[in-house]
mmCIF file of the N, C-alpha and C atoms, coordinates in Angstrom:
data_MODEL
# 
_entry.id   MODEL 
# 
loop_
_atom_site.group_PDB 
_atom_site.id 
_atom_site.type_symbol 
_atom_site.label_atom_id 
_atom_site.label_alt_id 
_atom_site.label_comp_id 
_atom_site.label_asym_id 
_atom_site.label_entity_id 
_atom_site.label_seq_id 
_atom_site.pdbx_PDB_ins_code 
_atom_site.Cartn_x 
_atom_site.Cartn_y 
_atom_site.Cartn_z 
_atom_site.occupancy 
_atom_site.B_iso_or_equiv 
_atom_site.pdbx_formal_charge 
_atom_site.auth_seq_id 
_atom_site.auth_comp_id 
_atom_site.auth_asym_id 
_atom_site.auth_atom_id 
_atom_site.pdbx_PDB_model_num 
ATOM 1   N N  . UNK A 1 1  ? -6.823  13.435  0.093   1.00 0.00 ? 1  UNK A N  1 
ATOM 2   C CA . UNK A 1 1  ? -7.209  12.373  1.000   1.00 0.00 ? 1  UNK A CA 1 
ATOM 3   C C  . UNK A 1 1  ? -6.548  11.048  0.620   1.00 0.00 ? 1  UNK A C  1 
ATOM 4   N N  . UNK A 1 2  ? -6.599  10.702  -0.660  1.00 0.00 ? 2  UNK A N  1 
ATOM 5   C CA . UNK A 1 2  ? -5.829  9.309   -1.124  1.00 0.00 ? 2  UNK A CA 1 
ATOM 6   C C  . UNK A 1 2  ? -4.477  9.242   -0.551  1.00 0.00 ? 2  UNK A C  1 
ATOM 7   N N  . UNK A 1 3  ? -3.786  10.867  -1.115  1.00 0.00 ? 3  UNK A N  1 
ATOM 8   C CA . UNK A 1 3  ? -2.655  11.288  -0.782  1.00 0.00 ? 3  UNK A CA 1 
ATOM 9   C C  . UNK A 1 3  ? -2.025  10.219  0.208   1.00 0.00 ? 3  UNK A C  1 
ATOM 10  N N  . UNK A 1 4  ? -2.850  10.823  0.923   1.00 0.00 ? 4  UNK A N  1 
ATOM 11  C CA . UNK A 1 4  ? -2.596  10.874  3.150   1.00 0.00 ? 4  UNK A CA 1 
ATOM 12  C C  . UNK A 1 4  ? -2.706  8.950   3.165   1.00 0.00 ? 4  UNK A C  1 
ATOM 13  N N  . UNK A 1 5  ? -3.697  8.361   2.762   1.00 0.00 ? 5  UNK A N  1 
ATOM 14  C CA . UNK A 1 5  ? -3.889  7.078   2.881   1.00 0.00 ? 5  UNK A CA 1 
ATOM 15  C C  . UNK A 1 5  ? -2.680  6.643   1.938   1.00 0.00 ? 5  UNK A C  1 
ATOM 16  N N  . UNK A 1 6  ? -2.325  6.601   1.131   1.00 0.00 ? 6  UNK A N  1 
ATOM 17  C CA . UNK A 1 6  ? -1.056  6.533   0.411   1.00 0.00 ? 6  UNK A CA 1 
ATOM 18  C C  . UNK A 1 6  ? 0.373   6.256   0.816   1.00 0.00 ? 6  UNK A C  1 
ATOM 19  N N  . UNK A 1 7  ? 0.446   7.834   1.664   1.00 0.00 ? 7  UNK A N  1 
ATOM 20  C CA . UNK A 1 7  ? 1.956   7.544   1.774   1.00 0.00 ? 7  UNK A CA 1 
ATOM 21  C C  . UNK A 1 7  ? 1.272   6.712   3.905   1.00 0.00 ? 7  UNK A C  1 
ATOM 22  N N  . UNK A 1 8  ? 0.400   6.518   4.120   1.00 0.00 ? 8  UNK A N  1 
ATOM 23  C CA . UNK A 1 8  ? 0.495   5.802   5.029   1.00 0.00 ? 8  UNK A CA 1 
ATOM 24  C C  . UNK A 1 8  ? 1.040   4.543   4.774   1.00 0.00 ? 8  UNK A C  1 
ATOM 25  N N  . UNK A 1 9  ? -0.033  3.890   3.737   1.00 0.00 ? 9  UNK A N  1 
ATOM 26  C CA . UNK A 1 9  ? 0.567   2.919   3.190   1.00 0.00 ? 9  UNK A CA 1 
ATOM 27  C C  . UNK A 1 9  ? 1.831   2.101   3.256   1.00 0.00 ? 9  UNK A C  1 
ATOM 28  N N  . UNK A 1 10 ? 2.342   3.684   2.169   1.00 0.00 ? 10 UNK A N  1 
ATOM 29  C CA . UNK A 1 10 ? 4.058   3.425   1.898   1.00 0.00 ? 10 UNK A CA 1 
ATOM 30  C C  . UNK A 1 10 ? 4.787   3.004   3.193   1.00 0.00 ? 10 UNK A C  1 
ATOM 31  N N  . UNK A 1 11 ? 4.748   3.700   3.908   1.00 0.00 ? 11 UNK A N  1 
ATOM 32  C CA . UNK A 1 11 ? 5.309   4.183   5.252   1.00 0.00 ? 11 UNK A CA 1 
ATOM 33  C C  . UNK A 1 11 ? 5.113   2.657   6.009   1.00 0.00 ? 11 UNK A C  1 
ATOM 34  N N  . UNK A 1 12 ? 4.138   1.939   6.048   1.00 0.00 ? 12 UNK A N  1 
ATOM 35  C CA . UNK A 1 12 ? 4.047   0.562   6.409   1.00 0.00 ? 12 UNK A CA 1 
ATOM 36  C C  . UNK A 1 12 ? 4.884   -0.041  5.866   1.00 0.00 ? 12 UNK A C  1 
ATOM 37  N N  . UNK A 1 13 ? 4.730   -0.332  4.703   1.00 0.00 ? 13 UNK A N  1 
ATOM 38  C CA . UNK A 1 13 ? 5.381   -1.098  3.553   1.00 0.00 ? 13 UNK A CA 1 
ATOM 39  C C  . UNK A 1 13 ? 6.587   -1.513  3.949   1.00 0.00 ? 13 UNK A C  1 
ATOM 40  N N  . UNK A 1 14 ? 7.357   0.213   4.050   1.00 0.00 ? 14 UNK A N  1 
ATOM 41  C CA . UNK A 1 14 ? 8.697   0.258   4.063   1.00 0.00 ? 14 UNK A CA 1 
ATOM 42  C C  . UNK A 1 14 ? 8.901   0.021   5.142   1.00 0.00 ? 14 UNK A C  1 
ATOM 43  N N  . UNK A 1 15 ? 8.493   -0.458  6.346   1.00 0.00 ? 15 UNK A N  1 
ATOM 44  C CA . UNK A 1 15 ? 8.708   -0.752  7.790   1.00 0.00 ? 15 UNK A CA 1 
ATOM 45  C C  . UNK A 1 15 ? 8.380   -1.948  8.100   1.00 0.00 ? 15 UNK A C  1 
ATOM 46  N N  . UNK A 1 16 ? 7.712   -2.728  6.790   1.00 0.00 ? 16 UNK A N  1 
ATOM 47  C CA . UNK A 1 16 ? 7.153   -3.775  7.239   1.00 0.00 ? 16 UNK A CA 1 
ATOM 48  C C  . UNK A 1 16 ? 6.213   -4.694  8.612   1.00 0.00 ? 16 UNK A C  1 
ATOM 49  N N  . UNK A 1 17 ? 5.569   -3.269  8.551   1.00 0.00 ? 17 UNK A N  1 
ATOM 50  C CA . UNK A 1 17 ? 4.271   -3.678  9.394   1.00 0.00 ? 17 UNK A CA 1 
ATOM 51  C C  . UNK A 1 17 ? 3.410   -4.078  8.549   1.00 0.00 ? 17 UNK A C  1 
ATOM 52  N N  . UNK A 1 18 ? 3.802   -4.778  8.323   1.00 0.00 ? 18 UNK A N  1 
ATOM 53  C CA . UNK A 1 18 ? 2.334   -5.962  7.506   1.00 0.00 ? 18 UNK A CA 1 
ATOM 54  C C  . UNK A 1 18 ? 0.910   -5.862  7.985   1.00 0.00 ? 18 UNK A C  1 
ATOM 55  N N  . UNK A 1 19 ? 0.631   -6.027  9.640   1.00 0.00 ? 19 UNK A N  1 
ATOM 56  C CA . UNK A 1 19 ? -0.370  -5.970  9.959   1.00 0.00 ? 19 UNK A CA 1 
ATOM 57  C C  . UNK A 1 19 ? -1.373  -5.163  9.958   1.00 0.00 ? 19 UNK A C  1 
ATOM 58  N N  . UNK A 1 20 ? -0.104  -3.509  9.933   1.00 0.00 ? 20 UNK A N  1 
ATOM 59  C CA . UNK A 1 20 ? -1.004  -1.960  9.258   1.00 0.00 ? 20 UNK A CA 1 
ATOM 60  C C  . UNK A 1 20 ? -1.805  -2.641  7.996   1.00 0.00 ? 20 UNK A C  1 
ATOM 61  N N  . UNK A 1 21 ? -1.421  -2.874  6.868   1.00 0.00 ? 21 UNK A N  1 
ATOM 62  C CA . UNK A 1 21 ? -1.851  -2.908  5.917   1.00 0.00 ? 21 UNK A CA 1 
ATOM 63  C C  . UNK A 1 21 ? -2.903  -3.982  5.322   1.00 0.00 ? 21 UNK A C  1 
ATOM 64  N N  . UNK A 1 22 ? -2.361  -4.853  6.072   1.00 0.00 ? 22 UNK A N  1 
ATOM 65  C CA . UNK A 1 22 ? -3.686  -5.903  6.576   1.00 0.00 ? 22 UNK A CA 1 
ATOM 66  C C  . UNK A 1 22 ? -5.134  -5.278  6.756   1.00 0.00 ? 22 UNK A C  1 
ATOM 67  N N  . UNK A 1 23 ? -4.598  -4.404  7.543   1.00 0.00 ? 23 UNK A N  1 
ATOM 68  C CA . UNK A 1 23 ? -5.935  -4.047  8.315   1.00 0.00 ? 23 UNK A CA 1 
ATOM 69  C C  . UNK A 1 23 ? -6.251  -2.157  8.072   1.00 0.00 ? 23 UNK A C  1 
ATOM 70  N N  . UNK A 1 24 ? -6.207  -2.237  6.644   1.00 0.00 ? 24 UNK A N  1 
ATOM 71  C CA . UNK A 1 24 ? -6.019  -0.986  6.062   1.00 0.00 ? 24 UNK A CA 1 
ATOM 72  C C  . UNK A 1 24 ? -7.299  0.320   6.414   1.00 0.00 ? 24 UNK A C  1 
ATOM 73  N N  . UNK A 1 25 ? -8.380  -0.591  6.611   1.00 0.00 ? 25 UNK A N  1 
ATOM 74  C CA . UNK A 1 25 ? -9.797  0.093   7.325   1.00 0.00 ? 25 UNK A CA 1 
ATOM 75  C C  . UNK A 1 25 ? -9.330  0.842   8.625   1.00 0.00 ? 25 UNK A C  1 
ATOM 76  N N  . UNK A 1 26 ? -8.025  0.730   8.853   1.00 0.00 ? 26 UNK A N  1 
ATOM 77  C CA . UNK A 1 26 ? -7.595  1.699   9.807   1.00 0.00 ? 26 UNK A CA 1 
ATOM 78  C C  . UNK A 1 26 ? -6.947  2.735   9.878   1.00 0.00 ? 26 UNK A C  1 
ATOM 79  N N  . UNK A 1 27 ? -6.818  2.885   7.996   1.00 0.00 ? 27 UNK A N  1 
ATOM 80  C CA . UNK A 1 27 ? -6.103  3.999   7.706   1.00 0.00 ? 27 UNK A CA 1 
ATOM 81  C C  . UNK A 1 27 ? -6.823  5.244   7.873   1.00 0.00 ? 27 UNK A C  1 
ATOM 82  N N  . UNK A 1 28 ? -6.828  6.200   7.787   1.00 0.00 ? 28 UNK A N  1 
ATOM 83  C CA . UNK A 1 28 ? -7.346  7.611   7.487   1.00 0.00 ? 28 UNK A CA 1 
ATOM 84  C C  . UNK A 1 28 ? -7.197  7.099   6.351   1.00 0.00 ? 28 UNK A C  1 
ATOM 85  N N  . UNK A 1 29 ? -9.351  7.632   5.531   1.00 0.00 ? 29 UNK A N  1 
ATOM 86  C CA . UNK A 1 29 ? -9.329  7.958   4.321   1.00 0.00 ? 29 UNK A CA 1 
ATOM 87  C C  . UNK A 1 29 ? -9.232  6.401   3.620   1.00 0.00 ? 29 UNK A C  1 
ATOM 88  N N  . UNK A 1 30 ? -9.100  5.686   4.341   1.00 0.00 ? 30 UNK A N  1 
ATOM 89  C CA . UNK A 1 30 ? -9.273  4.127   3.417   1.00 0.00 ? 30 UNK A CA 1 
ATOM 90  C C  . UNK A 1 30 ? -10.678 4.259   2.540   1.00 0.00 ? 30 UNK A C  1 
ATOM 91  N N  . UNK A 1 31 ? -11.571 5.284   3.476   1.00 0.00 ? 31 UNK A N  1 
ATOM 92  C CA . UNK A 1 31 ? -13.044 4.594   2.247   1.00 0.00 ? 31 UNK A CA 1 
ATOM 93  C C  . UNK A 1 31 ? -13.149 5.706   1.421   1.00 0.00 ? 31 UNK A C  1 
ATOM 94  N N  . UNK A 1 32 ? -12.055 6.333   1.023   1.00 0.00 ? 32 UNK A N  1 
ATOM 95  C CA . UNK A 1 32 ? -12.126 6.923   -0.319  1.00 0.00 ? 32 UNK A CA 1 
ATOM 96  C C  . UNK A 1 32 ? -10.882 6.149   -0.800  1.00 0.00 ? 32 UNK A C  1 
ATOM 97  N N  . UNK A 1 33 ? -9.877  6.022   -0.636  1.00 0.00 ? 33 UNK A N  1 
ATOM 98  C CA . UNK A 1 33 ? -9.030  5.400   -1.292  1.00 0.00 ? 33 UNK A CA 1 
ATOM 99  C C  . UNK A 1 33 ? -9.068  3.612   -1.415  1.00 0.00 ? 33 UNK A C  1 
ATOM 100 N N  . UNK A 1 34 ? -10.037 2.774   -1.160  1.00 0.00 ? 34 UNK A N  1 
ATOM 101 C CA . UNK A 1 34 ? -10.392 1.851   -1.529  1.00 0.00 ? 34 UNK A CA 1 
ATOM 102 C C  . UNK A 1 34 ? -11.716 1.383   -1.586  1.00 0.00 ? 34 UNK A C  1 
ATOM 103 N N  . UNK A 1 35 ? -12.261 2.314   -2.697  1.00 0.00 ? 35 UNK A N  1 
ATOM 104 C CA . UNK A 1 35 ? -13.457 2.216   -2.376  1.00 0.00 ? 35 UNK A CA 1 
ATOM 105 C C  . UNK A 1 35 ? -13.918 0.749   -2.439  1.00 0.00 ? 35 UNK A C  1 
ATOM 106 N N  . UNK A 1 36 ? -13.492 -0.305  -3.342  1.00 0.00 ? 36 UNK A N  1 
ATOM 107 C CA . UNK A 1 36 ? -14.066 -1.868  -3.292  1.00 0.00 ? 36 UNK A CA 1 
ATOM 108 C C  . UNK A 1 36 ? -12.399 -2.655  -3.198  1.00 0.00 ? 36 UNK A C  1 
ATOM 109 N N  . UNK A 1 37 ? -11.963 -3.347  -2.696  1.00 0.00 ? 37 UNK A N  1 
ATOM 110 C CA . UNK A 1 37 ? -11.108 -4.250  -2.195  1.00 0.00 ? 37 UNK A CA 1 
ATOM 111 C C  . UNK A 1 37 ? -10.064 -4.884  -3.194  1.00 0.00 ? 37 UNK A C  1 
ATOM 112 N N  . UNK A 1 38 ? -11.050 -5.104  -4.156  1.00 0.00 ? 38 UNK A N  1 
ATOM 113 C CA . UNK A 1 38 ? -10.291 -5.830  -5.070  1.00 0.00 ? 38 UNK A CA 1 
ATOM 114 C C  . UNK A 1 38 ? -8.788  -6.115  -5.655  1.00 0.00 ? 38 UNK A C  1 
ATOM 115 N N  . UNK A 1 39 ? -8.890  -4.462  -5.762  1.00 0.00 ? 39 UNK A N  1 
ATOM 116 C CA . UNK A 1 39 ? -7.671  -3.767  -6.002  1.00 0.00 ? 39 UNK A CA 1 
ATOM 117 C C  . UNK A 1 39 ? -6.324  -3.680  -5.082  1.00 0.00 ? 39 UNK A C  1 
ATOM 118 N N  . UNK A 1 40 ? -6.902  -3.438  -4.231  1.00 0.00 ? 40 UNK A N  1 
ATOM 119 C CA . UNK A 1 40 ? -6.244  -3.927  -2.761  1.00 0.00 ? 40 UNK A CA 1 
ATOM 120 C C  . UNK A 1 40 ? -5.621  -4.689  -2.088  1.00 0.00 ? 40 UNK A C  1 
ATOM 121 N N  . UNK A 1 41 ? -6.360  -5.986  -2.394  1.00 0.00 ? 41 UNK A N  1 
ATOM 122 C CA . UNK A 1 41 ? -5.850  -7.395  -1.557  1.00 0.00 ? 41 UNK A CA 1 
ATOM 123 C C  . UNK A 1 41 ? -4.848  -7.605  -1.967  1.00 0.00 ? 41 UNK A C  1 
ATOM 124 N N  . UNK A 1 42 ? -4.643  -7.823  -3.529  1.00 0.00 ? 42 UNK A N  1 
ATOM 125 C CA . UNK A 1 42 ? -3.444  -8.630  -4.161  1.00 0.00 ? 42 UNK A CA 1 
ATOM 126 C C  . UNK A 1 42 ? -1.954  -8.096  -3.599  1.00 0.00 ? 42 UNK A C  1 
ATOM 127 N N  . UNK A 1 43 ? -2.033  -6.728  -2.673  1.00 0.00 ? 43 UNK A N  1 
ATOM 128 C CA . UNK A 1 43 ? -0.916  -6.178  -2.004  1.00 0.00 ? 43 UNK A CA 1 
ATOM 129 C C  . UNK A 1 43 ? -1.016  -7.289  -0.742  1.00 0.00 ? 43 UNK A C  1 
ATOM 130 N N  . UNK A 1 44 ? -1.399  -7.506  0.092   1.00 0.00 ? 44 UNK A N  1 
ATOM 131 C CA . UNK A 1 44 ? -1.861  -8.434  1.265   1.00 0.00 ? 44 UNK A CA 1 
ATOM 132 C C  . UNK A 1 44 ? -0.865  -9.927  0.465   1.00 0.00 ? 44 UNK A C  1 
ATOM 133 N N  . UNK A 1 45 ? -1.222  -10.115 -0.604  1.00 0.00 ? 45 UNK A N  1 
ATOM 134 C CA . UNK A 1 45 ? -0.656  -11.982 -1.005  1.00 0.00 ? 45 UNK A CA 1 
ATOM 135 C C  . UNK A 1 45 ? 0.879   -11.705 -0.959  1.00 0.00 ? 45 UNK A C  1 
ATOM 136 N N  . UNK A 1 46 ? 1.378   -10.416 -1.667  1.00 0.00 ? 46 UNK A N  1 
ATOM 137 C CA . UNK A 1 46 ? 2.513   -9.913  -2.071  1.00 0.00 ? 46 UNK A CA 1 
ATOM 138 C C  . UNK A 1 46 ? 3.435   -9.746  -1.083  1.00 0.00 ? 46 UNK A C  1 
ATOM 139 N N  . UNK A 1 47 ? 2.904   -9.102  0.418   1.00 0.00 ? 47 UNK A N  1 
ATOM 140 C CA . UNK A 1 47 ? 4.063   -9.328  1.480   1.00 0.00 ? 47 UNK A CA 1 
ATOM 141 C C  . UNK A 1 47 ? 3.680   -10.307 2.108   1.00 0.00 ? 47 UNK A C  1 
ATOM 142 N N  . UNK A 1 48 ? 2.798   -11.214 1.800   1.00 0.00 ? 48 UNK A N  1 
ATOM 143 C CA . UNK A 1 48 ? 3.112   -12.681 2.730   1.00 0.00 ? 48 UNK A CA 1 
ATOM 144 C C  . UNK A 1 48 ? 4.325   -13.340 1.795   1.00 0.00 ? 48 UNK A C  1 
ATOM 145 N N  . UNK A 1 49 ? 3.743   -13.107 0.465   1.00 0.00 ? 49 UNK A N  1 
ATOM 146 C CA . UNK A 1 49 ? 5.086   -14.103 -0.319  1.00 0.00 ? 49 UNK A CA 1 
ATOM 147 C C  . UNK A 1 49 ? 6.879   -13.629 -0.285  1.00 0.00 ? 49 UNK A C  1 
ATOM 148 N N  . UNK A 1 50 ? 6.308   -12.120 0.038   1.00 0.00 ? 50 UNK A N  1 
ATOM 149 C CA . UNK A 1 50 ? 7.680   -11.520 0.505   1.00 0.00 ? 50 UNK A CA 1 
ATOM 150 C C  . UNK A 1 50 ? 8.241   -11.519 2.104   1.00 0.00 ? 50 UNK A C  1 
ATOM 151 N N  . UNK A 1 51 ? 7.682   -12.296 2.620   1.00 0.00 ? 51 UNK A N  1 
ATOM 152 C CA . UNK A 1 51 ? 7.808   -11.828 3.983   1.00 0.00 ? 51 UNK A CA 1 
ATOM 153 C C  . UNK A 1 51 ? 9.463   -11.556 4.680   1.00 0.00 ? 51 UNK A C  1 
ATOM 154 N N  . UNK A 1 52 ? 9.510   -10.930 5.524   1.00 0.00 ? 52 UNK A N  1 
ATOM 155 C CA . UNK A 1 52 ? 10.925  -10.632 6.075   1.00 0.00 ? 52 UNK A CA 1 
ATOM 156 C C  . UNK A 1 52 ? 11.523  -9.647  5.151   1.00 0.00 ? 52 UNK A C  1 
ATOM 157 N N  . UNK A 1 53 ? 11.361  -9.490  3.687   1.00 0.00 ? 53 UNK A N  1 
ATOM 158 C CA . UNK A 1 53 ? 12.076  -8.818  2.526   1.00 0.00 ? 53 UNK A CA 1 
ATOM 159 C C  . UNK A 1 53 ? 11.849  -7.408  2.616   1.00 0.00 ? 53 UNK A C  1 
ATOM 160 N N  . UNK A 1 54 ? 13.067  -6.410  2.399   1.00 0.00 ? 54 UNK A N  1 
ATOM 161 C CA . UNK A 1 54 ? 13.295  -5.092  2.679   1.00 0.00 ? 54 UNK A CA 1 
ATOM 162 C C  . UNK A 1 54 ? 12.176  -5.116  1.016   1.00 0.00 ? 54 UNK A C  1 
ATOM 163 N N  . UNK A 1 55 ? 11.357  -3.509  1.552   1.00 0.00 ? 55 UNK A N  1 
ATOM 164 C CA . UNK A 1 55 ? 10.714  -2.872  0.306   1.00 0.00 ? 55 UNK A CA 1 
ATOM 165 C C  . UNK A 1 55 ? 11.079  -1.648  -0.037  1.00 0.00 ? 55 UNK A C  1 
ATOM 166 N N  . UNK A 1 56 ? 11.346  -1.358  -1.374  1.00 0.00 ? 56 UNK A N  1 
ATOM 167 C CA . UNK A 1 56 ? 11.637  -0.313  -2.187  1.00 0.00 ? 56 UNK A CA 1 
ATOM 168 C C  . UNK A 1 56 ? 10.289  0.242   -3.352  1.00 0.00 ? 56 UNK A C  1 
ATOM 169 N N  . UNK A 1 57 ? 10.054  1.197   -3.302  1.00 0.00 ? 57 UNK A N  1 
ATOM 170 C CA . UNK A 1 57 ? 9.323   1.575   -4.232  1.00 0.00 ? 57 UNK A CA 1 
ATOM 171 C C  . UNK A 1 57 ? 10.047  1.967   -5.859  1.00 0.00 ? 57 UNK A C  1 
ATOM 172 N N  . UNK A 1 58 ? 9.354   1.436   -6.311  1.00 0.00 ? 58 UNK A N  1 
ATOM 173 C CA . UNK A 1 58 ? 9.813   1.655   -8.208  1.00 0.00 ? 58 UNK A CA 1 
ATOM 174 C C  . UNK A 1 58 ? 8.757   2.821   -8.562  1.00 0.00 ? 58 UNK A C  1 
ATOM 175 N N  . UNK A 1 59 ? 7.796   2.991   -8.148  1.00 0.00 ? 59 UNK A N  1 
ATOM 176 C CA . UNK A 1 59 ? 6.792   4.007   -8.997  1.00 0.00 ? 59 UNK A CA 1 
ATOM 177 C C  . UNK A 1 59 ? 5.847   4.320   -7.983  1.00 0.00 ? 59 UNK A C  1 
ATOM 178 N N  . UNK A 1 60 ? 5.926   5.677   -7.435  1.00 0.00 ? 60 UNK A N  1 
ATOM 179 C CA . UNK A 1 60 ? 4.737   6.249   -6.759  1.00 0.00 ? 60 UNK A CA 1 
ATOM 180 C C  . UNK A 1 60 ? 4.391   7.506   -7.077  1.00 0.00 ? 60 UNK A C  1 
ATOM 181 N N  . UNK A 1 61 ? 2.775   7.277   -7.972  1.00 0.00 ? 61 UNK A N  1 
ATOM 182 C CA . UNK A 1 61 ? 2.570   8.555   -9.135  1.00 0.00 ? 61 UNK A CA 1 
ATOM 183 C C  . UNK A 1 61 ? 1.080   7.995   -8.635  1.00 0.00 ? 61 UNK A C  1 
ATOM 184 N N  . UNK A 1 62 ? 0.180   9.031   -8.957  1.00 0.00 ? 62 UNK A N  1 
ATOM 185 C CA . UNK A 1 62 ? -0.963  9.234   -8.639  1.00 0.00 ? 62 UNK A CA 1 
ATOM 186 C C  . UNK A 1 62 ? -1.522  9.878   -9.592  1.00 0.00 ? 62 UNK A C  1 
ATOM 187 N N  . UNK A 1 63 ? -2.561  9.222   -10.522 1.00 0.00 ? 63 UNK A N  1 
ATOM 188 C CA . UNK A 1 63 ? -3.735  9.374   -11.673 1.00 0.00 ? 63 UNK A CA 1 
ATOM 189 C C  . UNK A 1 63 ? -4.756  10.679  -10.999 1.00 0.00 ? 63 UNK A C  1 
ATOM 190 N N  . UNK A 1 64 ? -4.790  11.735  -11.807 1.00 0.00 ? 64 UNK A N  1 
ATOM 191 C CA . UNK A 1 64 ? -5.233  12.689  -11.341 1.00 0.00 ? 64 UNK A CA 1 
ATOM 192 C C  . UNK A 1 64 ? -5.810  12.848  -10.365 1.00 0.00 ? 64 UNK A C  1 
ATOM 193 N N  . UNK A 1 65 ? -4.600  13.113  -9.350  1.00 0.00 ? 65 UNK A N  1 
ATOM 194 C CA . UNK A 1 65 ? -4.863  12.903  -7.975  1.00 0.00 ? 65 UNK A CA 1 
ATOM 195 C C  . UNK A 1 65 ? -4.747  12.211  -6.765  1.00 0.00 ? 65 UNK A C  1 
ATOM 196 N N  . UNK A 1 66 ? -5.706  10.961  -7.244  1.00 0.00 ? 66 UNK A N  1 
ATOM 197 C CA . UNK A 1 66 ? -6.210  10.295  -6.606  1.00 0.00 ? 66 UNK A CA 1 
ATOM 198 C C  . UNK A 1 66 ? -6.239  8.801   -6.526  1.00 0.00 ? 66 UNK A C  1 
ATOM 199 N N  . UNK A 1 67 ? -5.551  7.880   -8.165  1.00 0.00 ? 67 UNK A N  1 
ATOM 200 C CA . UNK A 1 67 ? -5.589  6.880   -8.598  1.00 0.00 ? 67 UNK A CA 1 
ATOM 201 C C  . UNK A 1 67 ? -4.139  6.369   -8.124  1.00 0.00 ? 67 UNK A C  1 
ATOM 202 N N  . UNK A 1 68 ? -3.567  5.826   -7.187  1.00 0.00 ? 68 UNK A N  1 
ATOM 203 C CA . UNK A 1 68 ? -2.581  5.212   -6.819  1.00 0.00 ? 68 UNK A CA 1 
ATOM 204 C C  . UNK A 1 68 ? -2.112  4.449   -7.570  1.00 0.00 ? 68 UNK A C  1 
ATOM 205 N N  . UNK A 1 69 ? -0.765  4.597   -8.338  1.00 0.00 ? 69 UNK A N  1 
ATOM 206 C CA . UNK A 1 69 ? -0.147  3.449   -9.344  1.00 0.00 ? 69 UNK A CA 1 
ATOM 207 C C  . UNK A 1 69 ? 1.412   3.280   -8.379  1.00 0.00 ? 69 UNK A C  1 
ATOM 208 N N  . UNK A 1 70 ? 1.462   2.961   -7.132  1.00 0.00 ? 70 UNK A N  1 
ATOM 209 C CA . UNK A 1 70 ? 2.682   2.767   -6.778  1.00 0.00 ? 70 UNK A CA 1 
ATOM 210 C C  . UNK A 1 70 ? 2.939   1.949   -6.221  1.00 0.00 ? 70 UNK A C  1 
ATOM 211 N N  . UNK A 1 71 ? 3.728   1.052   -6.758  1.00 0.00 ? 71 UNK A N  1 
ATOM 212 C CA . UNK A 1 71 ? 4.761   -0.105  -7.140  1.00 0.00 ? 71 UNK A CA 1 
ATOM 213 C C  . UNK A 1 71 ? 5.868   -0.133  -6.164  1.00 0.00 ? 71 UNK A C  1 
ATOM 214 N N  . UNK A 1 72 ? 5.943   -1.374  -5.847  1.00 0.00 ? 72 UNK A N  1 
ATOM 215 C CA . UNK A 1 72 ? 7.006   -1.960  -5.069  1.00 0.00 ? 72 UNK A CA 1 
ATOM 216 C C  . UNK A 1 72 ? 7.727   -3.054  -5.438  1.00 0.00 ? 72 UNK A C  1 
ATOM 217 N N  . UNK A 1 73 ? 8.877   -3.376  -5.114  1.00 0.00 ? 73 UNK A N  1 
ATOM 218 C CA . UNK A 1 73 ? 10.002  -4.203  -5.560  1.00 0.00 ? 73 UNK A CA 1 
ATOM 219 C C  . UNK A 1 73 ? 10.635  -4.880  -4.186  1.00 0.00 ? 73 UNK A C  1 
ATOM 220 N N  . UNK A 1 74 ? 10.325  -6.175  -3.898  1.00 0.00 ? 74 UNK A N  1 
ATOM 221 C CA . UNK A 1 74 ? 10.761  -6.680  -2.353  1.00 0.00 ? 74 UNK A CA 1 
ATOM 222 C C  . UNK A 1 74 ? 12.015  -7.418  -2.593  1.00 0.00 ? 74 UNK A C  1 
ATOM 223 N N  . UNK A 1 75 ? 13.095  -7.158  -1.602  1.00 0.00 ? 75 UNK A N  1 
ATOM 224 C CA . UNK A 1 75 ? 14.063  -8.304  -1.633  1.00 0.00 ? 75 UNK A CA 1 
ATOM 225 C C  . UNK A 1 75 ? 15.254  -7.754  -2.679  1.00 0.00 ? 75 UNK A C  1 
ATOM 226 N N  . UNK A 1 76 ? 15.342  -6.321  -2.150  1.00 0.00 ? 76 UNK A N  1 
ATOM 227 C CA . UNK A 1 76 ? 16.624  -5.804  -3.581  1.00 0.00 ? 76 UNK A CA 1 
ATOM 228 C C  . UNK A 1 76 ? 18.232  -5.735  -2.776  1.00 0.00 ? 76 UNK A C  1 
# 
């Protein structure tokens, strides 16, 4: 399930629909894969400060399972 909310994610990211991810409660599976916000937002500050900038991923690995550690690099 994170999976699926995951590479949705990505899939924004890299297309720079900002507003998908904004509004991530619209993902499939957001309320297992975020269960409290926190963690979350600081992606939201990251493509405003990047805005317009092509995204590349550096690290997309998943903590048994389910723990999303994947990293992005804007503006390469």
């Amino acid at each position: 399930m994170t999976l699926a909310f995951n590479d949705a994610v990505i899939g924004s990211i890299k297309g720079r629909d900002d507003q998908a991810v904004m509004h991530y409660e619209n993902y499939r599976y957001h309320e297992y894969a975020v269960l409290t916000p926190e963690h979350f937002l600081p992606l939201i500050y990251v493509l405003g400060a990047a805005k317009g900038e092509p995204a590349e991923i550096f690290n997309n690995h998943c903590e048994l399972g389910a723990i999303s550690m994947t990293g992005f690099v804007f503006g390469l």
